[in-house]
C-alpha positions in Angstrom: 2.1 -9.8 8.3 1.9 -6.2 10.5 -1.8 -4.5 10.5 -1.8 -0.7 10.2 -5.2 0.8 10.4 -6.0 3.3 7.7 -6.0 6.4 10.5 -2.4 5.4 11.7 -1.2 5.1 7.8 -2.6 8.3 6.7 -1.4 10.4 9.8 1.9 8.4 10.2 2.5 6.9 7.1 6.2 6.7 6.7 6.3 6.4 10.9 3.9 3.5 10.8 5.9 1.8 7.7 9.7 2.0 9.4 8.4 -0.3 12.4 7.5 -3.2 9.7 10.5 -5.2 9.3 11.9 -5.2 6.0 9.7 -7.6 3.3 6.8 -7.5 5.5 3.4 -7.6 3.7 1.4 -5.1 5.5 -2.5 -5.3 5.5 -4.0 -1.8 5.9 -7.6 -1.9 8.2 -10.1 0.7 7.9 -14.1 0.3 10.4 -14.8 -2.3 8.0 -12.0 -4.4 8.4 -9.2 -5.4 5.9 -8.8 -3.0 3.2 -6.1 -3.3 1.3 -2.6 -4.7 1.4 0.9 -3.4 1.2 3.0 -5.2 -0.6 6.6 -5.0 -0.6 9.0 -5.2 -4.2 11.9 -7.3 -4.8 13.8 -7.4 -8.1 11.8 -7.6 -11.6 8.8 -5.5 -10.4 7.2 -6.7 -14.3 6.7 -10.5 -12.9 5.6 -9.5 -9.8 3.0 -7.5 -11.0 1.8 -10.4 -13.1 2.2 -12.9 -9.9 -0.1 -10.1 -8.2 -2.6 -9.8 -11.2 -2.8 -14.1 -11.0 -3.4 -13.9 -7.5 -6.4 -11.0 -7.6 -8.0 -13.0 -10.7 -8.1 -15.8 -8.9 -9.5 -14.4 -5.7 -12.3 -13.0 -8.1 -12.6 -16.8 -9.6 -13.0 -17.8 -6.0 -16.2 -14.9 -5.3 -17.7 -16.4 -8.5 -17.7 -19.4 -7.7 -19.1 -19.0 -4.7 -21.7 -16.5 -5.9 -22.9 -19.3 -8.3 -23.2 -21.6 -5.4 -25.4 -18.9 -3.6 -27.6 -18.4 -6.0 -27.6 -21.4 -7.4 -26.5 -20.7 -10.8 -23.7 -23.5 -10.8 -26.8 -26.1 -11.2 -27.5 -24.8 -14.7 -27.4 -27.5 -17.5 -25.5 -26.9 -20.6 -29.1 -27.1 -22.4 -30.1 -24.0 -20.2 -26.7 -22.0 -21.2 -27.3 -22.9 -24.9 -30.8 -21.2 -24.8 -29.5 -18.4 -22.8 -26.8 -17.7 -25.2 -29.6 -18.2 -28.3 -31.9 -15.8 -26.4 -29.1 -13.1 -25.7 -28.0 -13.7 -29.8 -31.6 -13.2 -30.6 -32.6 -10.4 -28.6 -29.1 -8.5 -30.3 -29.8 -8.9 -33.8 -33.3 -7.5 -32.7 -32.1 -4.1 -31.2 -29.4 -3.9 -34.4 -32.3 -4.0 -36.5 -34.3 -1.3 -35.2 
């Protein structure tokens, strides 16, 4: 994988993108870090956009999860989630009745 900081891309694009060989992913950096990734096409451009949206969803999956973990919200009991889900039912009918 090549790394092409943001400045270079936007002042050089098509420059910066003819030294990448051919099929090479290319991650774009900004002062942050990684930003965002380039990624090249190869025949039926409908299944690799769905290979790409199964890949994002589970990288968000992954955040969750780990969000959960942080905050500890993995350790709820199903009991806890069944009042939660009452209380959010409950408080619903409430506002559709005002």
């Amino acid at each position: 994988m090549r790394q092409v900081s943001l400045r270079e891309f936007r002042t050089r694009g098509v420059k910066a993108l003819k030294q990448v060989p051919r099929g090479e992913t290319v991650l774009l950096s900004g002062q942050q870090g990684p930003v965002y990734f380039l990624v090249p096409v190869f025949g039926d451009l409908s299944l690799q956009d769905q290979d790409l949206r199964t890949a994002l969803a589970k990288a968000s999956l992954r955040d969750s999860w780990a969000n959960a973990e942080g905050t500890g919200v993995n350790r709820t009991s199903g009991k806890e989630i069944e009042a939660e889900i009452k209380r959010a039912r409950a408080e619903l009918r409430q506002r559709k009745v005002k």
